[in-house]
N, C-alpha and C positions, 0 to 999 in steps of 0.2 A: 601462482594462484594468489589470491587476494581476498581480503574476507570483506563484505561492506555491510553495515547495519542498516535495516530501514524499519520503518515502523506501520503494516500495514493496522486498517481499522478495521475490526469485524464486527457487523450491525446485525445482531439477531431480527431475524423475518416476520412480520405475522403470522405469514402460509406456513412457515418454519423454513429451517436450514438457518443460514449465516451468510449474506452477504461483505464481500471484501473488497479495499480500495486501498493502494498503496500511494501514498501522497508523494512521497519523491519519487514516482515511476509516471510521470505526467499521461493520463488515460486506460491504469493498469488496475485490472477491474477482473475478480473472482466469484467462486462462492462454494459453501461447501453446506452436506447436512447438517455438521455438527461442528465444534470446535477445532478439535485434532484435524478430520478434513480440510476444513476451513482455511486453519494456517498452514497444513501439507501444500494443498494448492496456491497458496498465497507462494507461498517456495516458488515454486512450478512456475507460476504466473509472470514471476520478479523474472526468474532463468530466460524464461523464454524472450521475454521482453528484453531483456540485456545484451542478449545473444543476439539479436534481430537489431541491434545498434552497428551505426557505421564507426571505425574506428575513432573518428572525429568526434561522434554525440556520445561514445561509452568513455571518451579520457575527459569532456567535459562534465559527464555525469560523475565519472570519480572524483573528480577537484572538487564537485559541490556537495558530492557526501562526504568529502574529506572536511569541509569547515565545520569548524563549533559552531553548533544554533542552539540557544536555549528556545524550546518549546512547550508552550502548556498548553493541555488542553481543557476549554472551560464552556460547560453545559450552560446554556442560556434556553431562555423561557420570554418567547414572545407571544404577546396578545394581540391576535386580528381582527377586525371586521368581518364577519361574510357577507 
């Protein structure tokens, strides 16, 4: 067994509940009522999707969660035209 960290993003909803998206599980896309949900299924989400990898794209998915990345994440504020 192997343990791998990844960092989903949970976007609270207007309609409510939590929208989720795992950025290193390219397409891996959740949601949940509330927090706790939220990141339970974000679990779920990640398993399944790992699982549903052929041996070839789950030993290349471990090499690229195995490198250092430093990552920030930085809230920007754009103004548009309508």
């Amino acid at each position: 067994m192997r343990t791998i960290h990844i960092n989903p993003i949970l976007t609270k909803e207007r309609e409510g509940g939590y929208s989720v998206e795992i950025p290193e599980l390219d397409g891996c896309f959740t949601q949940g009522e509330n927090l706790d949900e939220a990141a339970a299924n974000a679990k779920e989400a990640a398993r399944a999707y790992i699982k549903g990898l052929s041996p070839e794209l789950l030993q290349d998915l471990l090499e690229e969660l195995s490198e250092e990345k430093e990552r920030t994440i930085v809230p920007l504020s754009l103004d548009i035209q309508e």
